[in-house]
Each structure stands twice: as structure tokens, then as C-alpha cells.
DRENMARMAR-278525 format. One record per residue (C-alpha): residue number from 0; residue in one letter; x negated, y, z negated. Coordinates in nm, 2 decimals, decimal comma, always signed. Layout:
# DRENMARMAR-278525
@num NUM | residuo A | x X | y Y | z Z
...
END
This chain:
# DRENMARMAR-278525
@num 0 | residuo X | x +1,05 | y -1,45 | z -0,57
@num 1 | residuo X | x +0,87 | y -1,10 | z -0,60
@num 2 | residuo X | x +0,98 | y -0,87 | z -0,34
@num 3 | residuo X | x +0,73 | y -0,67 | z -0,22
@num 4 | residuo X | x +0,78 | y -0,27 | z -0,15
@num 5 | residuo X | x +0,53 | y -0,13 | z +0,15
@num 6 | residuo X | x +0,38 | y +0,20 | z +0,00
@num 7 | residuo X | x +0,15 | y +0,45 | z +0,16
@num 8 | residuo X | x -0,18 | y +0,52 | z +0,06
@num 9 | residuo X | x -0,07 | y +0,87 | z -0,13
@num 10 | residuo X | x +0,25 | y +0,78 | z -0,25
@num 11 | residuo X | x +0,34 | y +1,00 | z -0,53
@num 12 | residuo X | x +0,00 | y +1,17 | z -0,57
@num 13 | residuo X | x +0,10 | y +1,41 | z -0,22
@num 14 | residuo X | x +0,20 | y +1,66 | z -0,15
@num 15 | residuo X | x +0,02 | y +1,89 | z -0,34
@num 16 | residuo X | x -0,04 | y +2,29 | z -0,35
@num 17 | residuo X | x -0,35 | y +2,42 | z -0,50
@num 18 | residuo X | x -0,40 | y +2,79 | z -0,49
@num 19 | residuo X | x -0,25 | y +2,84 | z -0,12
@num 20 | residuo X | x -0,47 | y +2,51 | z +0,03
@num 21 | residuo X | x -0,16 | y +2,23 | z +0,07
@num 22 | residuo X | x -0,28 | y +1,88 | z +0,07
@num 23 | residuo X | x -0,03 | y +1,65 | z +0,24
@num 24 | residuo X | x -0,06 | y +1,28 | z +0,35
@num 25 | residuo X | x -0,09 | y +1,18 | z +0,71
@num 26 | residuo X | x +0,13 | y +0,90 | z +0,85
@num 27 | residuo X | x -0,08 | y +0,72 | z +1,15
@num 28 | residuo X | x +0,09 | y +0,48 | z +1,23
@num 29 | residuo X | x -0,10 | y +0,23 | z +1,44
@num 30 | residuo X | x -0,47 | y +0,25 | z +1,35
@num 31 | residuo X | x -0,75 | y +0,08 | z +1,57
@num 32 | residuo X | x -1,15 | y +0,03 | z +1,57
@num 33 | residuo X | x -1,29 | y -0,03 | z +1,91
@num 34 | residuo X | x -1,68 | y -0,06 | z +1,95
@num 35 | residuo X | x -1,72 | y -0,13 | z +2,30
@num 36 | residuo X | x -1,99 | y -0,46 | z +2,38
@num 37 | residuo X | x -2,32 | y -0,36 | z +2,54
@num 38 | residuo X | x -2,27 | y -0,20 | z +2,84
@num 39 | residuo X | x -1,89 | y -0,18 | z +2,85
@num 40 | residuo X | x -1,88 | y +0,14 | z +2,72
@num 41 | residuo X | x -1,81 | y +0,30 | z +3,05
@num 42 | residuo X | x -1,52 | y +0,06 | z +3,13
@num 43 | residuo X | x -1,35 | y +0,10 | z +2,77
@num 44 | residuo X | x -1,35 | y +0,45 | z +2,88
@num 45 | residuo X | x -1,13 | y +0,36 | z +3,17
@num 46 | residuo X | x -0,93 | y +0,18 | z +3,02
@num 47 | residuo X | x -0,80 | y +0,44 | z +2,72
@num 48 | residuo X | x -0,79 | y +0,68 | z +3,03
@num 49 | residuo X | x -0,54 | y +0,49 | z +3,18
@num 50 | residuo X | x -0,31 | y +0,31 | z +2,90
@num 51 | residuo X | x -0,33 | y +0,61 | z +2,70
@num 52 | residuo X | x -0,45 | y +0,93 | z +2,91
@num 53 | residuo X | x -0,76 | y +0,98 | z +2,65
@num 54 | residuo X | x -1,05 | y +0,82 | z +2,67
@num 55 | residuo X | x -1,37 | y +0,73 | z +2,44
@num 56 | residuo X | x -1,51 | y +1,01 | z +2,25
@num 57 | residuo X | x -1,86 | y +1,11 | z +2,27
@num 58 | residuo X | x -2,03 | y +1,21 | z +1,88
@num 59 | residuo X | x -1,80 | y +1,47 | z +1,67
@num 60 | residuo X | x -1,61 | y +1,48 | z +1,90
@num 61 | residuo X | x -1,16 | y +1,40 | z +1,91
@num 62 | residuo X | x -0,93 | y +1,35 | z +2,20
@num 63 | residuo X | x -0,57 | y +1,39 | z +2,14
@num 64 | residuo X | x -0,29 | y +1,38 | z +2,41
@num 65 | residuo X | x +0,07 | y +1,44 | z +2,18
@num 66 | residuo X | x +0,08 | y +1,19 | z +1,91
@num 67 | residuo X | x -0,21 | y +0,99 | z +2,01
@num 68 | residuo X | x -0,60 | y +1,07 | z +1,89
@num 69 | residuo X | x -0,89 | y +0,91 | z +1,95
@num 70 | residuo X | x -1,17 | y +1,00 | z +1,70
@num 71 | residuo X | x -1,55 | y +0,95 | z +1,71
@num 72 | residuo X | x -1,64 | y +0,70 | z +1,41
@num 73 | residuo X | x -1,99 | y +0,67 | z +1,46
@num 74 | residuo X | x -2,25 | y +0,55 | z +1,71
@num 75 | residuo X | x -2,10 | y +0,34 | z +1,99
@num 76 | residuo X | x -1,76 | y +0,36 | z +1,78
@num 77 | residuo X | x -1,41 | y +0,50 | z +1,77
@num 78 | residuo X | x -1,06 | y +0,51 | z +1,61
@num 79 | residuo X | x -0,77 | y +0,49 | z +1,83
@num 80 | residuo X | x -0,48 | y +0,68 | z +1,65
@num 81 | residuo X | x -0,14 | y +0,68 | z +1,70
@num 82 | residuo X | x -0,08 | y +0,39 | z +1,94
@num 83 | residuo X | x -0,17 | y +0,06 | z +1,99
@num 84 | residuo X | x -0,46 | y +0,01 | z +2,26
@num 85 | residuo X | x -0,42 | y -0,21 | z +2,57
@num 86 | residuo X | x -0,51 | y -0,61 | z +2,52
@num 87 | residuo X | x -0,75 | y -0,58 | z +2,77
@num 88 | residuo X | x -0,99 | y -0,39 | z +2,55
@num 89 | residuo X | x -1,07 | y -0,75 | z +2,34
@num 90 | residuo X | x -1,29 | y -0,83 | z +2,63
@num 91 | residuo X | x -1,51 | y -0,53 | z +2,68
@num 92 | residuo X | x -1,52 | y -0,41 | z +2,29
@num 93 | residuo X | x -1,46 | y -0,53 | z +1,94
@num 94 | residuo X | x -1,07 | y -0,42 | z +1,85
@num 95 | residuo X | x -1,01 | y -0,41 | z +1,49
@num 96 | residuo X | x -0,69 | y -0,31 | z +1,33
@num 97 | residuo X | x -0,77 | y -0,04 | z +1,08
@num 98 | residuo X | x -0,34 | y +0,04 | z +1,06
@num 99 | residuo X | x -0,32 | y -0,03 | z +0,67
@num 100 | residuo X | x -0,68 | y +0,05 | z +0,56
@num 101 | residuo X | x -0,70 | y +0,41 | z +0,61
@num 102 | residuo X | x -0,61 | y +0,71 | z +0,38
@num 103 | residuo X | x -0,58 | y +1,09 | z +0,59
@num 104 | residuo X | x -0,50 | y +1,39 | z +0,37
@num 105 | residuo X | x -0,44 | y +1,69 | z +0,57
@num 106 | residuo X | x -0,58 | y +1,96 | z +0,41
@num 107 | residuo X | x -0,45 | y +2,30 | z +0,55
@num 108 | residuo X | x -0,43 | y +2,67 | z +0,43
@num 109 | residuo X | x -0,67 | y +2,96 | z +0,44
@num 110 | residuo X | x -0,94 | y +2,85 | z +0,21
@num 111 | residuo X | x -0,98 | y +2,49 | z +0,34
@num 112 | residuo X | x -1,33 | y +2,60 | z +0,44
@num 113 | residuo X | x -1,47 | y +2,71 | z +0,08
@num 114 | residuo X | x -1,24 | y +2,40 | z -0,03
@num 115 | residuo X | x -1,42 | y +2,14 | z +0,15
@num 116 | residuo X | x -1,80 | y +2,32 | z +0,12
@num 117 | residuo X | x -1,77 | y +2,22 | z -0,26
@num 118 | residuo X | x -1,75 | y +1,84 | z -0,12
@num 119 | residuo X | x -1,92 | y +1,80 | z +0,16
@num 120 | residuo X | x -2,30 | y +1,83 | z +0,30
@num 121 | residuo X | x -2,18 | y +1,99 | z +0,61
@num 122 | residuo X | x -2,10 | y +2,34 | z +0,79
@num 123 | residuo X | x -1,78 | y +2,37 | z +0,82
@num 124 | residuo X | x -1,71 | y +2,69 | z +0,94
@num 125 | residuo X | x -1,45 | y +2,71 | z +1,26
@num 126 | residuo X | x -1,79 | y +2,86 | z +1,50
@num 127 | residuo X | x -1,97 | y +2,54 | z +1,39
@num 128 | residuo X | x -1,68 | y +2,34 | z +1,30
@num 129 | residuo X | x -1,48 | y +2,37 | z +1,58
@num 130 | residuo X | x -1,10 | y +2,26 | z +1,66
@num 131 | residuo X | x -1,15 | y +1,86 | z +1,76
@num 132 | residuo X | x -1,48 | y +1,86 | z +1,60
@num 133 | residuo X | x -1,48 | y +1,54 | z +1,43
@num 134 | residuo X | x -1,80 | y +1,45 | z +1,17
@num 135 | residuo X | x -1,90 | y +1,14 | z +0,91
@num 136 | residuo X | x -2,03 | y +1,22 | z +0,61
@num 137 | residuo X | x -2,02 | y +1,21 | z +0,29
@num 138 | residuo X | x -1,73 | y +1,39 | z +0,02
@num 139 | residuo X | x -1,85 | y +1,27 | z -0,30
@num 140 | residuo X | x -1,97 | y +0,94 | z -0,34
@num 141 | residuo X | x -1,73 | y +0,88 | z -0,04
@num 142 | residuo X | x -1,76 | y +0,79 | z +0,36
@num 143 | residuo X | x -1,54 | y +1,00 | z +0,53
@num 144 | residuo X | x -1,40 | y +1,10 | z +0,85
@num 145 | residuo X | x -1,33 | y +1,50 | z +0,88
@num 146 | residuo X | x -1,15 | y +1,66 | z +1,20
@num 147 | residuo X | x -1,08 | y +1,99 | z +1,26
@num 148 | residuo X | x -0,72 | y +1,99 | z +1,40
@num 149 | residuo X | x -0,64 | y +2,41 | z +1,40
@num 150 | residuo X | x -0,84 | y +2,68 | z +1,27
@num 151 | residuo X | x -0,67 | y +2,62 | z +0,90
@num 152 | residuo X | x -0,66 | y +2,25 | z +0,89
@num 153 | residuo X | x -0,89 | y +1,97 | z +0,82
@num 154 | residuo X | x -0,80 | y +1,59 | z +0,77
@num 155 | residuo X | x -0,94 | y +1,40 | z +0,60
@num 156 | residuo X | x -0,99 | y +1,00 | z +0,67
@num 157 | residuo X | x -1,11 | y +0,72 | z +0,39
@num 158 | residuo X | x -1,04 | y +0,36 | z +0,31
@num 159 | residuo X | x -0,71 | y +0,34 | z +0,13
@num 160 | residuo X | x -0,86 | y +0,20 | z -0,16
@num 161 | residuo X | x -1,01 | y +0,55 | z -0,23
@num 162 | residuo X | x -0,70 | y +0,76 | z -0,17
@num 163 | residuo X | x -0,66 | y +0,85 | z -0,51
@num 164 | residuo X | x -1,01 | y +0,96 | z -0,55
@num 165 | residuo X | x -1,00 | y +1,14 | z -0,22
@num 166 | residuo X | x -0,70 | y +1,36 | z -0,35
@num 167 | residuo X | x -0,84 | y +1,43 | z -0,70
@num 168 | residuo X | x -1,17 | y +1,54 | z -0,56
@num 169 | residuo X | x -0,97 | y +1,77 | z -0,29
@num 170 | residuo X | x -0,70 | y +1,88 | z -0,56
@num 171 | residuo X | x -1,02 | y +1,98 | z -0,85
@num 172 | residuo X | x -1,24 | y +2,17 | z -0,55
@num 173 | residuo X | x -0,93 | y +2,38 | z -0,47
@num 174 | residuo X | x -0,83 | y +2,46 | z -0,84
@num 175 | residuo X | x -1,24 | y +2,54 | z -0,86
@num 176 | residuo X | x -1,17 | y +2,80 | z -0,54
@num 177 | residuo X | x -0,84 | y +2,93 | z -0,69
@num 178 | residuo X | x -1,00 | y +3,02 | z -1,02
@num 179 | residuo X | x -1,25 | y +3,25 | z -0,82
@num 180 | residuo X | x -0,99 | y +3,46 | z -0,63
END
């Protein structure tokens, strides 16, 4: 019988320091998708208020209360990170567990901006970009998740299947905004 060795998304690709930007790999522990059903938006709301003192998101927009975030993932969508959401959700919105799909690099250091500009279609300055913004967009030929989490750090959210690709593109823009300095 084969036995079978749970790894993370970024095992032995992260940590990695490129030119004073440090890309590490986030650990989320319990990751869920909730979409609330028509018109239950309000009472989802509620309910993450009360099991987990966040509540839904509006667009770009992150709620984190200690080690639990909940991130805008798109219209009428968000991802609870960090702990696992009350049963009482499965009647008022779709509740998917996302825990072993997702990939987050944190990408921190003082040129994460310039970094992340090569990559993405977005502003990402900190007066645009601002701690708990939270966008979804493209890095490369990649969906992503981006949240601003402190002036110098970014994460970074994609489907595990694309970890390694994440990383590489991260790892070659920083070496591109090293060589400039």
C-alpha cells in the first residue's frame, strides 16, 4: 500500500528572497466559498457576524478579526479564511470547501508594488490599493486573488494547481525589479 504524504501547495519552491521582496507561502487552514442564494445575502451577513465577528464583504473589500478573513471573491461571493463557517450557512448560500485548492504567496518587502505592476493590470499603489483592499484580476495568464494586508505586503491567492507558476512569475518580476536598482 502507497502511503501518501500531505504537502502544501509551495513545498520546496518557498521561501524565496529576490532583491529585498520575500515570497513566503501562506498556511490557511480552513478555506470556504459562500455565495449567498438570492436574497439571503443580508442574513448570511448575520450570520458570519455572529459565529465569527466578520461579516460578508462588500467588492475589494477584506474583513479580518485575528486569524480569521473574510475576502471578496467576486459578485455575490466570498472566501471565509481561517475558520470553518457555521452549518447554518448551507441554507441561505452555496458553501464550498476551497481548504486544499488554494495557493497564497505572501509577497512582502519594499518593492512589492513595482514587483506586482509587472504582473498585473491593476493600480496598486497603497493610496489606491489600500490596506484590506482586496481585487480579482489577472497575473499572467492567471485568475487571482490580491489583498493588501500592510503597506509592504501583498498575498497572493490561485488554485493550487498553479502554485508553481504563481511563484516563478513573482520570483522572475522581482529579479526584473532587482536588476534595475
Amino acid at each position: 500500500m502507497v502511503d501518501l504524504i500531505a504537502v502544501t501547495p509551495a513545498a520546496g519552491i518557498l521561501p524565496l528572497s529576490v532583491g529585498g521582496v520575500e515570497l513566503t507561502e501562506v498556511l490557511t487552514g480552513t478555506v470556504t466559498s459562500l455565495a449567498p442564494f438570492q436574497g439571503q445575502a443580508g442574513a448570511v451577513a448575520q450570520a458570519l457576524q455572529a459565529a465569527l465577528g466578520v461579516g460578508f464583504p462588500g467588492p475589494n473589500e477584506s474583513l479580518t478579526l485575528g486569524d480569521v478573513r473574510v475576502v471578496w471573491a467576486g459578485i455575490g461571493r466570498a472566501m471565509v479564511i481561517g475558520a470553518p463557517v457555521p452549518e447554518a450557512l448551507a441554507a441561505m448560500a452555496a458553501v464550498v470547501d476551497q481548504s486544499d485548492s488554494m495557493a497564497v504567496v505572501r509577497v512582502t518587502g519594499p518593492g512589492v508594488e513595482q514587483v506586482l505592476a509587472r504582473l498585473v493590470p491593476i493600480d496598486l499603489r497603497l493610496s489606491v490599493f489600500a490596506e484590506g483592499a482586496t481585487a480579482r484580476t489577472m497575473l499572467g495568464h492567471m485568475t487571482v486573488t490580491l489583498t493588501r494586508i500592510a503597506p509592504e505586503v501583498i498575498e497572493v491567492m490561485a488554485m493550487r494547481s498553479m502554485a508553481a507558476t504563481l511563484v516563478h512569475e513573482i520570483a522572475e518580476a522581482a529579479r526584473g525589479v532587482a536588476a534595475r536598482v
